[in-house]
N, CA, C and O atoms as a GROMACS GRO file, in nm:
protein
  540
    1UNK      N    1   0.084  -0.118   0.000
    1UNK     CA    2   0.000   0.000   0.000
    1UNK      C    3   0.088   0.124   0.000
    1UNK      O    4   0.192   0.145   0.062
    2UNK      N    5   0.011   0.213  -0.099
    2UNK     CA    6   0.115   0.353  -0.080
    2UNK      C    7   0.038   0.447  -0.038
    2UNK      O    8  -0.072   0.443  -0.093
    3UNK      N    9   0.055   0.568   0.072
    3UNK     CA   10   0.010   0.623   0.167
    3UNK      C   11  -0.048   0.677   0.050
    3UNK      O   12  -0.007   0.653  -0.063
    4UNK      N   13  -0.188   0.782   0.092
    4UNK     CA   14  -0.250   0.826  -0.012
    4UNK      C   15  -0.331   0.770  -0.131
    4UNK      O   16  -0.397   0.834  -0.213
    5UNK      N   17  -0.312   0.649  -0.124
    5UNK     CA   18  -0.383   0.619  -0.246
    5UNK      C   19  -0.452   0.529  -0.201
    5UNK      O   20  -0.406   0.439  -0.130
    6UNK      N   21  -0.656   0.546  -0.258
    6UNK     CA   22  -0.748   0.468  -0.169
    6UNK      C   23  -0.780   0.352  -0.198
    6UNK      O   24  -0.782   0.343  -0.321
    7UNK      N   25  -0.811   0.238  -0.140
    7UNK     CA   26  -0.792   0.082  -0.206
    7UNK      C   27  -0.923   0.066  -0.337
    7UNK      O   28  -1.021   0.139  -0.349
    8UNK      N   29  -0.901  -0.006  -0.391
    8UNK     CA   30  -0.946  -0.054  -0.537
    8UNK      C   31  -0.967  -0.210  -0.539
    8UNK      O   32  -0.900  -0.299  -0.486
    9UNK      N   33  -1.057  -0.216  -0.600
    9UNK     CA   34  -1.103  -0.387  -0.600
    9UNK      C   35  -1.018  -0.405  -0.669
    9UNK      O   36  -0.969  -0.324  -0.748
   10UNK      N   37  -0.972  -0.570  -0.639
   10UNK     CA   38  -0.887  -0.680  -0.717
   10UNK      C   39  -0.972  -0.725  -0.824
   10UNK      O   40  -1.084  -0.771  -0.805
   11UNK      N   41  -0.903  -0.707  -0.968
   11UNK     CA   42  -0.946  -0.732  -1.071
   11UNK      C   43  -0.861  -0.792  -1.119
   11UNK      O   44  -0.750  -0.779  -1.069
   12UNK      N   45  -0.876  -0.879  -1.233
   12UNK     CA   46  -0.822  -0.970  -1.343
   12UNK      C   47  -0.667  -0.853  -1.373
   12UNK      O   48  -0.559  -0.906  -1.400
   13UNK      N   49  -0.678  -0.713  -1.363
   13UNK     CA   50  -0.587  -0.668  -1.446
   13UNK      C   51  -0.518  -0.619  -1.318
   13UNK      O   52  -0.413  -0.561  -1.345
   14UNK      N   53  -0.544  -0.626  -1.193
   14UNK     CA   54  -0.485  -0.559  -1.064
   14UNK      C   55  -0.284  -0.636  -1.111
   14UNK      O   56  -0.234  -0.724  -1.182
   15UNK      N   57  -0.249  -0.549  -1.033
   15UNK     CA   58  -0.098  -0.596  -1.023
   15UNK      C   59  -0.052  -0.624  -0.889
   15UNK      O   60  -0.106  -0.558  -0.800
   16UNK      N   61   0.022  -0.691  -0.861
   16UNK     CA   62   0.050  -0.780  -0.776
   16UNK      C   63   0.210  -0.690  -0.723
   16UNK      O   64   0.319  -0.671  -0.775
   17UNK      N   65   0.149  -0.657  -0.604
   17UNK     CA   66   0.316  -0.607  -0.532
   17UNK      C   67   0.368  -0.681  -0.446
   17UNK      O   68   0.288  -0.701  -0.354
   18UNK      N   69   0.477  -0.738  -0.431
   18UNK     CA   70   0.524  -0.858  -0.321
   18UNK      C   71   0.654  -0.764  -0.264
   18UNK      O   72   0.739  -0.696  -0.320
   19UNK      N   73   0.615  -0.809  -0.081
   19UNK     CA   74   0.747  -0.729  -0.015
   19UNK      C   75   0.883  -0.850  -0.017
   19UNK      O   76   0.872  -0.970   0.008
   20UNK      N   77   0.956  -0.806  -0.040
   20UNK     CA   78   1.096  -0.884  -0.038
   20UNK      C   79   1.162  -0.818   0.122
   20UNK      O   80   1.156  -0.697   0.145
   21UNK      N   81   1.222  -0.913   0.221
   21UNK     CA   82   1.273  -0.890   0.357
   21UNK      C   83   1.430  -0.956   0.370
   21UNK      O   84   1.458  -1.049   0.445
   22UNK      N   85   1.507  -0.898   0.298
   22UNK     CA   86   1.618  -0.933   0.316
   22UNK      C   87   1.714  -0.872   0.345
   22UNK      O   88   1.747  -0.777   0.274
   23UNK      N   89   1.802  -0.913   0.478
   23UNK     CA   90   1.885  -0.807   0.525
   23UNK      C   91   2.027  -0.811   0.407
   23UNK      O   92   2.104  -0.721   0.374
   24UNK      N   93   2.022  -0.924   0.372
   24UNK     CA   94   2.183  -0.941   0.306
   24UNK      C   95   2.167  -0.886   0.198
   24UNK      O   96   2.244  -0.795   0.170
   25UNK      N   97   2.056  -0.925   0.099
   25UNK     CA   98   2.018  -0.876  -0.035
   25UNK      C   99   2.065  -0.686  -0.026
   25UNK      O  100   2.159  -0.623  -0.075
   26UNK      N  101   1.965  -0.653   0.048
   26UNK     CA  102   1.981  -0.504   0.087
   26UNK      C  103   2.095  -0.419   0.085
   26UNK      O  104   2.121  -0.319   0.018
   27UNK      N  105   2.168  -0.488   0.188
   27UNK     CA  106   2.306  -0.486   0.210
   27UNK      C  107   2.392  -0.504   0.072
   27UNK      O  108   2.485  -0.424   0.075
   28UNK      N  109   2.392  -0.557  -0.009
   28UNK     CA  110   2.408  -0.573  -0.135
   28UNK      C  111   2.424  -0.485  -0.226
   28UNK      O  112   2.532  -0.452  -0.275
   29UNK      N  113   2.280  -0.428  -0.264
   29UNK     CA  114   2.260  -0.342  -0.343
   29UNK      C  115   2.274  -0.210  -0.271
   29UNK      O  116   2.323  -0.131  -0.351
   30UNK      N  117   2.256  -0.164  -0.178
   30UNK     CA  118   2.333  -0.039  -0.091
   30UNK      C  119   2.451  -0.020  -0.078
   30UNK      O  120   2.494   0.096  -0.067
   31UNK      N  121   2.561  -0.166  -0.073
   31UNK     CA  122   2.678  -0.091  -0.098
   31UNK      C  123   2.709  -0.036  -0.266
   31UNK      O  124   2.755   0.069  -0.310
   32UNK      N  125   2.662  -0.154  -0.328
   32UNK     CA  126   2.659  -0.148  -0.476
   32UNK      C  127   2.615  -0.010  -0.530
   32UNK      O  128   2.669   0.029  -0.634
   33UNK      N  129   2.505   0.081  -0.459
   33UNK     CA  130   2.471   0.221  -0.499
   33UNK      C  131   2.575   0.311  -0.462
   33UNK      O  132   2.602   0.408  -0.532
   34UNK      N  133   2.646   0.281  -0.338
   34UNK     CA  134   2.738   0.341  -0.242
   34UNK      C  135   2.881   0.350  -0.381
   34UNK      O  136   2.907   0.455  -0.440
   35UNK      N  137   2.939   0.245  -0.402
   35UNK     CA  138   3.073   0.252  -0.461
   35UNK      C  139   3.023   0.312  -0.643
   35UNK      O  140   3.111   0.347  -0.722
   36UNK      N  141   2.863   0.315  -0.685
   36UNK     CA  142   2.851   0.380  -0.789
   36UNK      C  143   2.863   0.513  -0.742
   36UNK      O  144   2.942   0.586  -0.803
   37UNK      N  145   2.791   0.568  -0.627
   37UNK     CA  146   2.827   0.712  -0.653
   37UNK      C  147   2.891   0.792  -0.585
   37UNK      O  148   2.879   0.915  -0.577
   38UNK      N  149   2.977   0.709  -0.523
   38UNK     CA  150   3.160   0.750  -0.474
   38UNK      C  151   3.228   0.726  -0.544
   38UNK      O  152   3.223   0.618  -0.605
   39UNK      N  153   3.366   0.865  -0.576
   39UNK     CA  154   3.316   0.953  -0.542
   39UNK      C  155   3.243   1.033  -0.636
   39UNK      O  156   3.255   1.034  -0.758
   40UNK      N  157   3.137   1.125  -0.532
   40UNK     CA  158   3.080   1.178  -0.634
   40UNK      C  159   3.062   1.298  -0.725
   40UNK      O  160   3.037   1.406  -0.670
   41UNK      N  161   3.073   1.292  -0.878
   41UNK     CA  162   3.107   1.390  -0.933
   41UNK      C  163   2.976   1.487  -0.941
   41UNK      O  164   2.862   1.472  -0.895
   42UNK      N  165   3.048   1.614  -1.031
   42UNK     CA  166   2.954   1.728  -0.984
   42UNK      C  167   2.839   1.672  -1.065
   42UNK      O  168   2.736   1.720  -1.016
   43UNK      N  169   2.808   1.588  -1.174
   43UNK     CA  170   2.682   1.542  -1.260
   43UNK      C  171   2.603   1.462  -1.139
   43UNK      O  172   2.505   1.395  -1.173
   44UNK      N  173   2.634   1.464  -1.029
   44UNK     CA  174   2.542   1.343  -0.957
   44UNK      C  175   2.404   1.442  -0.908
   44UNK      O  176   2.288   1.409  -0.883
   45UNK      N  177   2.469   1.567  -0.906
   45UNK     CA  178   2.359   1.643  -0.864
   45UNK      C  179   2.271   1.691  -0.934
   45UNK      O  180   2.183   1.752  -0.874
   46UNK      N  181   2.266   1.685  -1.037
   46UNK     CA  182   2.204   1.709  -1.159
   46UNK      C  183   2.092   1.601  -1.258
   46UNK      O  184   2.009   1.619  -1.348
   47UNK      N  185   2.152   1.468  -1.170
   47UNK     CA  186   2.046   1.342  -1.214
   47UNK      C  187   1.924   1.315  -1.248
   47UNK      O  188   1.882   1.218  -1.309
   48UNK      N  189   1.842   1.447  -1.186
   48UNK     CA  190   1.713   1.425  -1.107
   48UNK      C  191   1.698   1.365  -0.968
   48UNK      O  192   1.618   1.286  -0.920
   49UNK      N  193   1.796   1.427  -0.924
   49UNK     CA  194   1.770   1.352  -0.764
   49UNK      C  195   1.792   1.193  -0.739
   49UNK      O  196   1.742   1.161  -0.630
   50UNK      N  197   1.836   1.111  -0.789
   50UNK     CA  198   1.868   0.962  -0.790
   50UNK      C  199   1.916   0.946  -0.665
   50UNK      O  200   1.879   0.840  -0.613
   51UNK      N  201   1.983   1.012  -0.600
   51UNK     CA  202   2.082   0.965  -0.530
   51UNK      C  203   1.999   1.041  -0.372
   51UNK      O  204   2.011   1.007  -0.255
   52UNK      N  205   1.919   1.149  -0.431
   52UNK     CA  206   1.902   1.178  -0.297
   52UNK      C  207   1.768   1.112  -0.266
   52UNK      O  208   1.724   1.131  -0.152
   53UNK      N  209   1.672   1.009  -0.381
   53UNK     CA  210   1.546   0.990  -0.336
   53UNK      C  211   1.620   0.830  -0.295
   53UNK      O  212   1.529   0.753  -0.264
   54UNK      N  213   1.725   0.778  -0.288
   54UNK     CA  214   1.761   0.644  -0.300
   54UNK      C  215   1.815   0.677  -0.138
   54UNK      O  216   1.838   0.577  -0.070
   55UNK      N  217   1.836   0.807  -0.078
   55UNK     CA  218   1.871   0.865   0.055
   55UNK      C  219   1.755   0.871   0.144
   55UNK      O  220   1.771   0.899   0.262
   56UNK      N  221   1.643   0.848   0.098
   56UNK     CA  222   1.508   0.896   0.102
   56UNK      C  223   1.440   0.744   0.168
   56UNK      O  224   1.399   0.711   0.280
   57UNK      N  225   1.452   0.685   0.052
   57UNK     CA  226   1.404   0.517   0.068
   57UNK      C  227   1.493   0.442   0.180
   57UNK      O  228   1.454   0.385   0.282
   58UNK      N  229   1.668   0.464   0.115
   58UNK     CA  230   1.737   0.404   0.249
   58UNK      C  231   1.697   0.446   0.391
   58UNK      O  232   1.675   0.346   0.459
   59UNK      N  233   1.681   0.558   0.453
   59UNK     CA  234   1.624   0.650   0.553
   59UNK      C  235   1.495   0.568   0.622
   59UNK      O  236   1.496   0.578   0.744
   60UNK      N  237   1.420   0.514   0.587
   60UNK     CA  238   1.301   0.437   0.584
   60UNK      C  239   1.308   0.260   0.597
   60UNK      O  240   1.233   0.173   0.641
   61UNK      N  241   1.437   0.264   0.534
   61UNK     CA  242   1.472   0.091   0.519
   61UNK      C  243   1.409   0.039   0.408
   61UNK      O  244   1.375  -0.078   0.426
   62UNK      N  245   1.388   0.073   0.322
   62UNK     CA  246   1.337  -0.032   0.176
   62UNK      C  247   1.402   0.073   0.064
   62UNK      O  248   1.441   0.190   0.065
   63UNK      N  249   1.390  -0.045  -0.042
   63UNK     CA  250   1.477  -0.021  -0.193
   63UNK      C  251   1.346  -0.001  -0.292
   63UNK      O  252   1.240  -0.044  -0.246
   64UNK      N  253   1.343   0.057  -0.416
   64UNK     CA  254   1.255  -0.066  -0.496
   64UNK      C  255   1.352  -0.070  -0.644
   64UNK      O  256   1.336   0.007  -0.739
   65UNK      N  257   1.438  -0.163  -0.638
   65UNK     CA  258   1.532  -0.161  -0.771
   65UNK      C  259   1.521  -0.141  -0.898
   65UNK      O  260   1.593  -0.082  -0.978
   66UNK      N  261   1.399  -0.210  -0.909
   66UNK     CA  262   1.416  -0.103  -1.074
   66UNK      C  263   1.335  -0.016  -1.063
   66UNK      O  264   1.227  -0.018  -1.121
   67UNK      N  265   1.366   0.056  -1.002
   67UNK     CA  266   1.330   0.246  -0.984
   67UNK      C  267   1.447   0.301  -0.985
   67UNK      O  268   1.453   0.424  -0.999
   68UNK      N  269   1.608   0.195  -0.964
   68UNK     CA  270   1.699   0.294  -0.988
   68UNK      C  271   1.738   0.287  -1.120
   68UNK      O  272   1.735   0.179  -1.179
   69UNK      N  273   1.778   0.400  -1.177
   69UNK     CA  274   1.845   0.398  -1.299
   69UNK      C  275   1.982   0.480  -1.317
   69UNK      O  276   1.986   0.603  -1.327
   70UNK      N  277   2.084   0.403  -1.319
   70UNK     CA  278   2.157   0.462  -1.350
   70UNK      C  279   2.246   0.449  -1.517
   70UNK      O  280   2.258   0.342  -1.576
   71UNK      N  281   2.281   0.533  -1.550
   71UNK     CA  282   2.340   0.528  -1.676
   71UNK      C  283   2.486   0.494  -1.686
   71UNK      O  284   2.579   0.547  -1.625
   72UNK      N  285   2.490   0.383  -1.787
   72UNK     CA  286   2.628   0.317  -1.760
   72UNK      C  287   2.747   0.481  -1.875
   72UNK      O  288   2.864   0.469  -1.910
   73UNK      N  289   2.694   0.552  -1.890
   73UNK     CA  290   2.762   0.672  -2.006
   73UNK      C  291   2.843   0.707  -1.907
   73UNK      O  292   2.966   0.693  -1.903
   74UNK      N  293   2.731   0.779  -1.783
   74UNK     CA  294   2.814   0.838  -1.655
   74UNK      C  295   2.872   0.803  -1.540
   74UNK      O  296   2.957   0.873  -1.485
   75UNK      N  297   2.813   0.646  -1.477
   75UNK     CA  298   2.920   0.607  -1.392
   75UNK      C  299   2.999   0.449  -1.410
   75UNK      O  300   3.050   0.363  -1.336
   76UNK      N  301   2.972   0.475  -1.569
   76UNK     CA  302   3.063   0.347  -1.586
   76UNK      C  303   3.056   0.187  -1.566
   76UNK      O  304   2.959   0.112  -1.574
   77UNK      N  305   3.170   0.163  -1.543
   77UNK     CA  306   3.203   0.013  -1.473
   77UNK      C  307   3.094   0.020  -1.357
   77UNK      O  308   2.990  -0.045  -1.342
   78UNK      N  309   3.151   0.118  -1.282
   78UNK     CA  310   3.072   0.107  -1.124
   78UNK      C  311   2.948   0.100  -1.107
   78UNK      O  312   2.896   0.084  -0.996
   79UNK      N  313   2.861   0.117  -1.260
   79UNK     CA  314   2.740   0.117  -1.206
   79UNK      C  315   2.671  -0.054  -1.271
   79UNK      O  316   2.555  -0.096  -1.276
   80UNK      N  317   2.786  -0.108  -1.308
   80UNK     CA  318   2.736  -0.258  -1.368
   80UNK      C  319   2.694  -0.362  -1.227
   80UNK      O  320   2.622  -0.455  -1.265
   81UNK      N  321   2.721  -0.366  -1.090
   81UNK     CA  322   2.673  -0.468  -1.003
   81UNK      C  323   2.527  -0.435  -0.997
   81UNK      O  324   2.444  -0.526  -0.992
   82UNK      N  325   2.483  -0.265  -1.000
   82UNK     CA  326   2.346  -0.236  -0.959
   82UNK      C  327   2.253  -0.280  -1.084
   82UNK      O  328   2.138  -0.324  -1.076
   83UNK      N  329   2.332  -0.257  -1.204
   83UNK     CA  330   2.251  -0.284  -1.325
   83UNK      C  331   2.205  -0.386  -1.299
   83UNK      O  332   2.083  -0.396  -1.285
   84UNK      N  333   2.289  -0.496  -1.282
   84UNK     CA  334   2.314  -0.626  -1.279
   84UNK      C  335   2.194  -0.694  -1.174
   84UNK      O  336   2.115  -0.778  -1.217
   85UNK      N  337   2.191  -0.664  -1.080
   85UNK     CA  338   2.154  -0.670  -0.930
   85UNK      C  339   1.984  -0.669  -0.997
   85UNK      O  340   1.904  -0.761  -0.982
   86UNK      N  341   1.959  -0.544  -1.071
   86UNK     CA  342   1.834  -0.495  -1.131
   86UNK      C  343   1.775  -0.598  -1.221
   86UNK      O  344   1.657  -0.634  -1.221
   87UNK      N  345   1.882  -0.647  -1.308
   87UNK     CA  346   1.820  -0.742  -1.430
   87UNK      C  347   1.760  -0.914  -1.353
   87UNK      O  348   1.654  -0.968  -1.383
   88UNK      N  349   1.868  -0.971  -1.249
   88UNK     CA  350   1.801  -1.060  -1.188
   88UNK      C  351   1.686  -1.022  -1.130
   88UNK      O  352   1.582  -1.084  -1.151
   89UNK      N  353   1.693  -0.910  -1.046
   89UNK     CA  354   1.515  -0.857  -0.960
   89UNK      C  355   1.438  -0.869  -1.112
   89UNK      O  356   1.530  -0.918  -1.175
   90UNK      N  357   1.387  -0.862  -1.156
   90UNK     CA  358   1.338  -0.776  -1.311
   90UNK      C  359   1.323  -0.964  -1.345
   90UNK      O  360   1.211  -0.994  -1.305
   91UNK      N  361   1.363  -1.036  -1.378
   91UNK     CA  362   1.411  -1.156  -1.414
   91UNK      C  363   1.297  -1.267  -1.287
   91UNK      O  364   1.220  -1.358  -1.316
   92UNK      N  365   1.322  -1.225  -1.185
   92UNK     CA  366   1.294  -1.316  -1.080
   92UNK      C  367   1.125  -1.292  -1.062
   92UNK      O  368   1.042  -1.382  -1.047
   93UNK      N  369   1.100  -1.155  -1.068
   93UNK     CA  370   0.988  -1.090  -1.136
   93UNK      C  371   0.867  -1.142  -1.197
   93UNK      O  372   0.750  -1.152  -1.163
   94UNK      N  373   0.938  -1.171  -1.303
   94UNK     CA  374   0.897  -1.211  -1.414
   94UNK      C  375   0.892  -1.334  -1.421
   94UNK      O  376   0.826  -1.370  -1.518
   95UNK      N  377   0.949  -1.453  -1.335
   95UNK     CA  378   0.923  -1.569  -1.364
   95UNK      C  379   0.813  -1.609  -1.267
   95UNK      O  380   0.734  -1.700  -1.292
   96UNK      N  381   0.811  -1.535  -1.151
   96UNK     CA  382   0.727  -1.531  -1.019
   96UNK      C  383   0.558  -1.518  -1.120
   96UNK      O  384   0.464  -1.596  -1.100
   97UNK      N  385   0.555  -1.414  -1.214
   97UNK     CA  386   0.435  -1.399  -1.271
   97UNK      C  387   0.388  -1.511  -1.307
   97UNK      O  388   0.269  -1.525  -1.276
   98UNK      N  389   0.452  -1.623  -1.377
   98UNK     CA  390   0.426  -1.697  -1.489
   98UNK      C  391   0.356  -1.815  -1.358
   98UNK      O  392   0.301  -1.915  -1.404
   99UNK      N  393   0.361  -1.802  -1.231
   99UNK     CA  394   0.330  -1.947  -1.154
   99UNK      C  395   0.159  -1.915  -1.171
   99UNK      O  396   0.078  -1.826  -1.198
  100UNK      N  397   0.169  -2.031  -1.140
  100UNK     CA  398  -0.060  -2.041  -1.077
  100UNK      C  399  -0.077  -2.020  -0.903
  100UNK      O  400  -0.011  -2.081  -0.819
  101UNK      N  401  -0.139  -1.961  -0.885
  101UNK     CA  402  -0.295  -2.002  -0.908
  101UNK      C  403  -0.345  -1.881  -0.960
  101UNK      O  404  -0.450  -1.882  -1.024
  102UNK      N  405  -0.276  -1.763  -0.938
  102UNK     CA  406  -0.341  -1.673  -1.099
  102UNK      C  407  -0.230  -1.615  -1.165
  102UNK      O  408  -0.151  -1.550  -1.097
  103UNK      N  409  -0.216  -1.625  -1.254
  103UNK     CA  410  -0.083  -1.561  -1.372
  103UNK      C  411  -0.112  -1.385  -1.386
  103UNK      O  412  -0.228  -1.351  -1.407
  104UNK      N  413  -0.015  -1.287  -1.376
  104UNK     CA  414  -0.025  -1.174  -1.372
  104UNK      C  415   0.066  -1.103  -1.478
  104UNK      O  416   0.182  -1.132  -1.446
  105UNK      N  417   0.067  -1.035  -1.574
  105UNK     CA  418   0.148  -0.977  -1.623
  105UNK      C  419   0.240  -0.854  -1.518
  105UNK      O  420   0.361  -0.832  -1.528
  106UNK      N  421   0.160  -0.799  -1.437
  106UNK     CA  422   0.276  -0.708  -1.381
  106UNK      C  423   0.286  -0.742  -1.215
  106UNK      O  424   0.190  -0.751  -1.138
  107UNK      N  425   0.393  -0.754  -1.189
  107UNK     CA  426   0.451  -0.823  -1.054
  107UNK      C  427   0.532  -0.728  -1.014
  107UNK      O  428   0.606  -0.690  -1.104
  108UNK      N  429   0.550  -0.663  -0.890
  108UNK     CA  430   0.643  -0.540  -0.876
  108UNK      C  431   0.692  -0.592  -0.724
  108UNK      O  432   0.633  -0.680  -0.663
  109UNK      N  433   0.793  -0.531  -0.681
  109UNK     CA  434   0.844  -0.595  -0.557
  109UNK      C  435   0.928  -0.482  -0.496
  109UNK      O  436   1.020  -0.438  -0.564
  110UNK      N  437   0.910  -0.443  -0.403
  110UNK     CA  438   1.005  -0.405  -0.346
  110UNK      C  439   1.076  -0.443  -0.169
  110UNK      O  440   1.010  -0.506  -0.087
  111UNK      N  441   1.180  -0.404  -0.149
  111UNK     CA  442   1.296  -0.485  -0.063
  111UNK      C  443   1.326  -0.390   0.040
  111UNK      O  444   1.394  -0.289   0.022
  112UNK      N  445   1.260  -0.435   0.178
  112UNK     CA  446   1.305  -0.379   0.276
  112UNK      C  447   1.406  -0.461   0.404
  112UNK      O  448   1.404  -0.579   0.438
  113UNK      N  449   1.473  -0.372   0.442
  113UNK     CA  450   1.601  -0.473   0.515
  113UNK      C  451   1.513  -0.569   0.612
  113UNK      O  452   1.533  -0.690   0.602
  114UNK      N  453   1.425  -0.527   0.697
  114UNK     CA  454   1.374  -0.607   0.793
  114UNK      C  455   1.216  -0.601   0.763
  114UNK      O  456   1.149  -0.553   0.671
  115UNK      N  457   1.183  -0.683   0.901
  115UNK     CA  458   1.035  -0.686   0.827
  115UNK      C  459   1.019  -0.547   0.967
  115UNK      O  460   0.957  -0.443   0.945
  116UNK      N  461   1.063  -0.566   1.050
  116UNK     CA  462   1.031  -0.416   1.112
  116UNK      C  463   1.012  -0.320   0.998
  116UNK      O  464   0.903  -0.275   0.961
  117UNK      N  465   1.115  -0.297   0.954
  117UNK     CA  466   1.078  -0.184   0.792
  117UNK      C  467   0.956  -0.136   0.752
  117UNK      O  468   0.908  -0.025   0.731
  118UNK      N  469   0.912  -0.265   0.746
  118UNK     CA  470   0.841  -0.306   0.615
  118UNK      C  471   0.719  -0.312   0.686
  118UNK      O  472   0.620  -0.276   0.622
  119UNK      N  473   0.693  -0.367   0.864
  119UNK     CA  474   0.592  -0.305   0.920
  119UNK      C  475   0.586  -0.178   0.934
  119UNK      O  476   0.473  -0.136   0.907
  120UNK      N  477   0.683  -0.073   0.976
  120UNK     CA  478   0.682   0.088   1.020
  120UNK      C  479   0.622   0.154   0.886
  120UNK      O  480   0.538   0.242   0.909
  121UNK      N  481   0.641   0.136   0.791
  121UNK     CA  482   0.593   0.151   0.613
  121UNK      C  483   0.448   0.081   0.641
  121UNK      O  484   0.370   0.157   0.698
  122UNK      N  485   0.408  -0.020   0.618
  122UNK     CA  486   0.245  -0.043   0.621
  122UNK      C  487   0.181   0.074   0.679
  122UNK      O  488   0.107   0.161   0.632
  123UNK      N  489   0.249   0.043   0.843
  123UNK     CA  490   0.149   0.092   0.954
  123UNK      C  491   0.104   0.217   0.936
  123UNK      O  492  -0.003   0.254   0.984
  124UNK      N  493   0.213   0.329   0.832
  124UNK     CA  494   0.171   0.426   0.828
  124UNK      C  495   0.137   0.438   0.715
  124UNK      O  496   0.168   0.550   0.674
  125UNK      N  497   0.082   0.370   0.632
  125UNK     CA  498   0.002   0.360   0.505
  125UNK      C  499  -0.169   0.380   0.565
  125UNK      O  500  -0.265   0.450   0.534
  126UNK      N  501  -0.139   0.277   0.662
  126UNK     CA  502  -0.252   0.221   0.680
  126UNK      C  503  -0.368   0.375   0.722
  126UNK      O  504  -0.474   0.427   0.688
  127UNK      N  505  -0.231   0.395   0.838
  127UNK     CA  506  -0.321   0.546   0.925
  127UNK      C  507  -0.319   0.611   0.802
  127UNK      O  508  -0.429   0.649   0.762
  128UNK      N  509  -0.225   0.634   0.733
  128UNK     CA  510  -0.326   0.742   0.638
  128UNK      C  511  -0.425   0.708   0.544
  128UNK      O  512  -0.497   0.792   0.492
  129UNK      N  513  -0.430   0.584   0.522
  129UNK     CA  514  -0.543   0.520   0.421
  129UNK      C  515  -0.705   0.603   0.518
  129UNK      O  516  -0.799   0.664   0.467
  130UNK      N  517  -0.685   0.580   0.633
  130UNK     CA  518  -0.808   0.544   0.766
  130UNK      C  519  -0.827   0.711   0.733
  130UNK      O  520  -0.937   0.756   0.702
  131UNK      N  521  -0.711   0.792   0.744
  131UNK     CA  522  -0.684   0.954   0.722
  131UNK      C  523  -0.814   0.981   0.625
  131UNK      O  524  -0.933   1.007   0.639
  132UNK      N  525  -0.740   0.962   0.540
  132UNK     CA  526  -0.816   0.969   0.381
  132UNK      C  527  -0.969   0.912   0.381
  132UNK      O  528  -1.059   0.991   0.352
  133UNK      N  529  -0.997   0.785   0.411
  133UNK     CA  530  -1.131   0.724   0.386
  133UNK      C  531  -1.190   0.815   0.525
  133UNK      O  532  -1.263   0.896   0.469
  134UNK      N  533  -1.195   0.837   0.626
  134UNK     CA  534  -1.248   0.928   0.732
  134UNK      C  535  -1.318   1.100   0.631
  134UNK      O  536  -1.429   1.149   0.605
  135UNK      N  537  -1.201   1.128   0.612
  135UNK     CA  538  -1.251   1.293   0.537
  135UNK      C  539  -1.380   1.301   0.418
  135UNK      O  540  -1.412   1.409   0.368
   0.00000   0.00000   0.00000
């Protein structure tokens, strides 16, 4: 659930979000963002904010990987583990869709270190869902 937005019946075309709880995974791809954008040059600030909404999500404890994009033009080599990291998520994704007991074309996931995280994120979905449907 994302704060603000009011629930919707499950339909044939609904998409399917699954939380991923892994401390190591996490750990992973955070250092992997870490050694792409150290050190960092003056274009990092200029990205559109990549680096500071990925400051944003870490801050909170969850990722959602392919939301990052980085361009291999500007940081190179260094940014091939995250690419990389992205194409298995993206991959794992996608095969997760194809199981039964209902097949989904869009499967989205995102990865918080703990499930504490990933409760402190609901819980305050939730109050503001209650926010919202109250007014």
């Amino acid at each position: 659930m994302k704060p603000g937005y009011n629930l919707k019946s499950f339909s044939d075309t609904s998409d399917i979000d699954v939380v991923i709880v892994n401390a190591n995974l996490f750990d992973q791809l955070w250092v992997a963002l870490l050694d792409a954008a150290y050190p960092r040059p003056p274009v990092t600030n200029v990205l559109g904010g990549w680096l500071q909404t990925r400051r944003n999500e870490l801050y909170t404890g969850w990722l959602t990987p392919l939301e990052i994009k980085l361009d291999r033009k500007i940081f190179g080599v260094k940014a091939e583990p995250v690419l990389d990291f992205n194409t298995q998520w993206f991959n794992t994704l996608k095969q997760a869709s194809r199981h039964p007991p209902r097949r989904h074309e869009n499967i989205t996931g995102r990865m918080y270190r703990t499930w504490r995280h990933a409760e402190l994120y609901h819980l305050n979905s939730l109050v503001t869902l209650r926010r919202t449907l109250a007014e």
